[in-house]
N, C-alpha and C positions, 0 to 999 in steps of 0.2 A: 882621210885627210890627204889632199892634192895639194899643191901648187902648179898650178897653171899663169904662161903669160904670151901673151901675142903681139903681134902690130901693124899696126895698117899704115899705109902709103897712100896719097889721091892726088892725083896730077892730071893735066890734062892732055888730052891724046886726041887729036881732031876736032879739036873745038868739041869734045866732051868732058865730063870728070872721068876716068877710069882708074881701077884699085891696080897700083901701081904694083903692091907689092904686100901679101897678108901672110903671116905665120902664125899660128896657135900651137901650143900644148894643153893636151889633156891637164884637170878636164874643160879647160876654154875649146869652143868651137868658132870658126865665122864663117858665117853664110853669105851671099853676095849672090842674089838672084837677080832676073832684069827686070830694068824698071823703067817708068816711065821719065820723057824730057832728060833735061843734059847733065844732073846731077848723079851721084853715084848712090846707093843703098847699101848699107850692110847688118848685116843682125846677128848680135851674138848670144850663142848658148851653152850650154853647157853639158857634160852629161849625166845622167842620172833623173834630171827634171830639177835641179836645185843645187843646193852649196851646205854640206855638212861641215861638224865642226872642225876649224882646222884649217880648212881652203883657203887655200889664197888666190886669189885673181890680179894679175897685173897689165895693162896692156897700154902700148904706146900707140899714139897714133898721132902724122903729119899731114896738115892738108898744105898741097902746094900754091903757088900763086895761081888765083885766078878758078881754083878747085872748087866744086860744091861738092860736101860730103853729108850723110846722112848715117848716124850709128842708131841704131836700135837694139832693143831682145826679141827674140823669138817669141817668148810669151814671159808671165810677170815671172821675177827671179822669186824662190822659192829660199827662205836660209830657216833649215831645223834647227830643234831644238841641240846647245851647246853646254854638256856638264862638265866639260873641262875647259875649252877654249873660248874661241870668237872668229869668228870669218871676218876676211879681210877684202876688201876691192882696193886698187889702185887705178888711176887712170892717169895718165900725161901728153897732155895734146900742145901741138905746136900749129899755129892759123896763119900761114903766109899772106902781103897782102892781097887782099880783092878776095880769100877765099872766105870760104864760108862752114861752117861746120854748127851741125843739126846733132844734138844729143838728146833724143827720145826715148829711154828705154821704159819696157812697162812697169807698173807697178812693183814695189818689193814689198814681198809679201812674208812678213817673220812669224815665225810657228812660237808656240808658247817657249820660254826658257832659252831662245835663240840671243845670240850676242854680234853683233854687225857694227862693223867699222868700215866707212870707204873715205877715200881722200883724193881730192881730183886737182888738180894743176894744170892751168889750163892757158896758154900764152897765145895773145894774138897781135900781131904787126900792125902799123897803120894800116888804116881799110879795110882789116880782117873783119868777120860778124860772126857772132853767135848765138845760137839759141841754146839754150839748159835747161832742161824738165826731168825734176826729182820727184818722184809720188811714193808716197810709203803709206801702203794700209795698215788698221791696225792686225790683221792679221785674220787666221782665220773664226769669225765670228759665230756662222752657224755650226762650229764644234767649241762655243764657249769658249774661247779661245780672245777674245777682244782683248788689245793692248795686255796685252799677257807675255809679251817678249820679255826680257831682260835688259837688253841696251840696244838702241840704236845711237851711234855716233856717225857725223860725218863733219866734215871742213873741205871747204869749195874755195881756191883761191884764182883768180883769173888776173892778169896782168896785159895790160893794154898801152902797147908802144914802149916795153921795158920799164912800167909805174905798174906797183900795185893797185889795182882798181878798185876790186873787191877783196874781203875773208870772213869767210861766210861760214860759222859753226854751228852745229848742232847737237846736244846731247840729249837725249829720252832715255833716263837710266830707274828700272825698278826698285832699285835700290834707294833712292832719293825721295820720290813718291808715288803714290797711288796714279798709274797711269789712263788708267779707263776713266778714275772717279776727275782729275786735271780736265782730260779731253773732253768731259758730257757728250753729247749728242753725236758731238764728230767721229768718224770711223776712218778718214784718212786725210791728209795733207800732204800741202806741193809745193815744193819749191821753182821758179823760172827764173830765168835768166834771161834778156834780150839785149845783145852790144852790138853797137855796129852799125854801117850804113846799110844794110838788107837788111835788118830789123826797124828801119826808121819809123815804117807805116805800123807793124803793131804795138812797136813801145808808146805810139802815140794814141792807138788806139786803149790801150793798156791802161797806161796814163789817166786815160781822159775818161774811165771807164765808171760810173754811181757805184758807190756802194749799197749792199742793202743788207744790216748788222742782222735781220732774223731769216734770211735765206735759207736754204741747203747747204749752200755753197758761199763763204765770207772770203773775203782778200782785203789786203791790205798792197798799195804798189808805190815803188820810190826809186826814184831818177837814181842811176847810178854815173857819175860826171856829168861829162855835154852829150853823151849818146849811149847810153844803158840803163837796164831799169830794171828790178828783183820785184818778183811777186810773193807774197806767200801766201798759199791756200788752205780752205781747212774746210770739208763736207761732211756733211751726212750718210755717205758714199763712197766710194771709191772710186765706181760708173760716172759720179756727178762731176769729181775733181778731176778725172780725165777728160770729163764732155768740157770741161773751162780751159785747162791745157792745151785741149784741141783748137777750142774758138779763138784762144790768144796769139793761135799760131797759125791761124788760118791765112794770114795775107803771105805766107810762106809758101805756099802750095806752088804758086807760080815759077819759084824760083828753085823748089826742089822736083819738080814735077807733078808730085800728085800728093794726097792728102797721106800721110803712114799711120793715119788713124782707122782708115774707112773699113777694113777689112779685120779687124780687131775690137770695136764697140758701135 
């Protein structure tokens, strides 16, 4: 059992994004390797490979005016199984105007009997943008292990110009029902997020997207005010609701530099 918390800083420093300012405690790590185009990367991990019971993760992070920032993981977060507790994330981000802030982490992936809670708060200025991508597999499957967790909870709340915009909850608790027999077919779900004027072109793409109800991959998407728009996903895969997260986010590449999928699926 850890408590770890860090925070990140993005501003710009010659007409680039650069990491102003990053601290961690164990067992939070951040990585910040270079990357391509004028936005910044960073990806955090942790140690061990995962989050046992008890962990707390908290991390602050501020993008300045005019900043593009990019938060990832290093690879999908891992949280074991919990006979006493529940792991915990926090996140608190502050989007000055004009910047932009990318939260992509991979997959979370909960082992049988595991308990996860995160809660993200997330405020952005006029002109700020955002993108949000939450993927939770059901866990691990070829150890019979599918939807076998115990609880995932999370609540997403995002504030745009000092208004609440979204509040966005989630419970999947074993205790309530049968989680695998709920989910049929499906093996993982997403949640997105697109606000913002850098998001114009794929919340419209997003938007404007067919649905097709016997796919691999179903979504459902809805305008959130005059410039934001929530998807939720739900596949047959994991692989598959990453491969949609990615496509949703694909007119972003230009504006982060390169794809933070490519090298990952």
């Amino acid at each position: 059992m850890m408590a770890g918390e860090g925070s990140l800083v993005f501003d710009v420093v010659g007409g680039k994004t650069a990491v102003a300012s990053a601290r961690a405690r164990a067992p939070l790590k951040i990585l910040a390797p270079k990357n391509h185009g004028s936005a910044r990367w960073t990806f955090l991990s942790t140690f061990g490979g995962g989050l046992v019971d008890g962990d707390v993760i908290a991390l602050d992070v501020k993008v300045r005016a005019g900043a593009r920032a990019l938060v990832g993981t290093q690879a999908s977060t891992k949280v074991y199984r919990c006979p006493r507790g529940e792991v915990r994330q926090t996140l608190a981000a502050e989007v000055a105007e004009r910047g932009l802030l990318v939260v992509v982490p991979d997959p979370l992936t909960p082992f049988a009997g595991a308990r996860y809670e995160q809660r993200s708060t997330l405020r952005l200025a006029r002109g700020a943008s955002l993108a949000w991508a939450d993927v939770v597999s059901c866990g691990r499957a070829a150890r019979a292990e599918r939807w076998a967790f115990s609880r995932y909870a999370s609540r997403t709340r995002i504030f745009a110009d000092g208004a609440l915009l979204c509040d966005d909850g989630l419970v999947l608790d074993a205790a309530h029902r049968d989680l695998a027999r709920a989910f049929g077919r499906f093996d993982a779900i997403a949640t997105l997020f697109l606000v913002g004027p850098d998001l114009a072109e794929a919340r419209a793409s997003l938007l404007a997207r067919p649905l097709a109800p016997r796919a691999d991959v179903i979504f459902t998407a809805t305008p959130l005010g005059e410039d934001g728009a929530c998807a939720r996903v739900a596949g047959t895969s994991t692989a598959g609701v990453t491969a949609f997260v990615r496509g949703a986010l694909a007119e972003l590449r230009a504006s982060i530099g390169d794809d933070p999928f490519s090298r990952k699926w």
